[in-house]
TISE-834123 format. One line per field, with one value per residue (C-alpha): x, y, z; residue in one letter; residue number from 1. Coordinates in pm, whole numbers. Each point is the difference from the previous one (the first is absolute). Layout:
N
east [X	...]
north [Y	...]
up [Z	...]
type [A	...]
seq [NUM	...]
***
This chain:
80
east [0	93	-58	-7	-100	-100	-184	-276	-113	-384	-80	-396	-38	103	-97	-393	146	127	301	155	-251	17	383	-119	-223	71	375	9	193	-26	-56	75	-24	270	-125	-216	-112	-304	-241	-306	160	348	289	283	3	277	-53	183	-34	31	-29	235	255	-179	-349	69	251	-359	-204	248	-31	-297	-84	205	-224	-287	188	132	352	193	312	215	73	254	220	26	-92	-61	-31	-350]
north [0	339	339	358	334	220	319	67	356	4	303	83	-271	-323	127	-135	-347	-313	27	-188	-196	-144	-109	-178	-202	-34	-54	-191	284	43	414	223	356	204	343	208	350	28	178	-68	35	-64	-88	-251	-320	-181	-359	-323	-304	-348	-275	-192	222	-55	70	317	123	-42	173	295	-32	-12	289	239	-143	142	368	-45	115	-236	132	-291	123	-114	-307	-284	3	320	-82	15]
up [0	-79	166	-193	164	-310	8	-238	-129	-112	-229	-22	-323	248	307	22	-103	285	-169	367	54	-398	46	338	-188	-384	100	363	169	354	25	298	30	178	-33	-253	-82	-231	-131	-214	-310	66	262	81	198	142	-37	81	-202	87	-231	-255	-204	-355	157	163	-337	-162	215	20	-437	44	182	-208	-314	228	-11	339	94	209	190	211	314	277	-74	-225	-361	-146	-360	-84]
type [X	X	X	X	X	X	X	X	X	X	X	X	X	X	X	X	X	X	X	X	X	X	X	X	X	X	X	X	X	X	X	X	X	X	X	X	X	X	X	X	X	X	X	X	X	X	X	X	X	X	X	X	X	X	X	X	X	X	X	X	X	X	X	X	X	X	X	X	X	X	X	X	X	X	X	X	X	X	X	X]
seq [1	2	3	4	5	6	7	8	9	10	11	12	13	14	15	16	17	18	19	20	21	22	23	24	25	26	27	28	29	30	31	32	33	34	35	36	37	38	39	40	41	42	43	44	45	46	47	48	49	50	51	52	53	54	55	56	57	58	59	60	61	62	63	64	65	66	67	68	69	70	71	72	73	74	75	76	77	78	79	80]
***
């Protein structure tokens, strides 16, 4: 099992959608959140992810297809 801590920037276009939620379920990733400032129509989460390495790689692709910027944060792997 891998971990990343990634933080995700929701403009007003993705912020209505479960874009967290969605990589908890469509990709088996264990989601926590650390911290978060948002508003209705846009704002930043910091988000850990648990899960295998491949599955949480395609949730992270996955939410950038959505128009969601992802920003690693902390240590480990920052290539995203």
């Amino acid at each position: 099992m891998a971990k990343r801590r990634v933080m995700l920037s929701f403009t007003p276009e993705t912020s209505s959608e479960p874009i967290i939620y969605n990589i908890g379920q469509q990709f088996n990733v264990i989601t926590n959140i650390g911290r978060a400032n948002a508003t209705e129509d846009r704002g930043w989460i910091e988000v850990e992810f648990d899960g295998e390495e491949k599955d949480i790689e395609d949730g992270i692709a996955w939410a950038i297809s959505r128009g969601v910027r992802v920003e690693p944060i902390g240590e480990g792997k920052t290539e995203i």
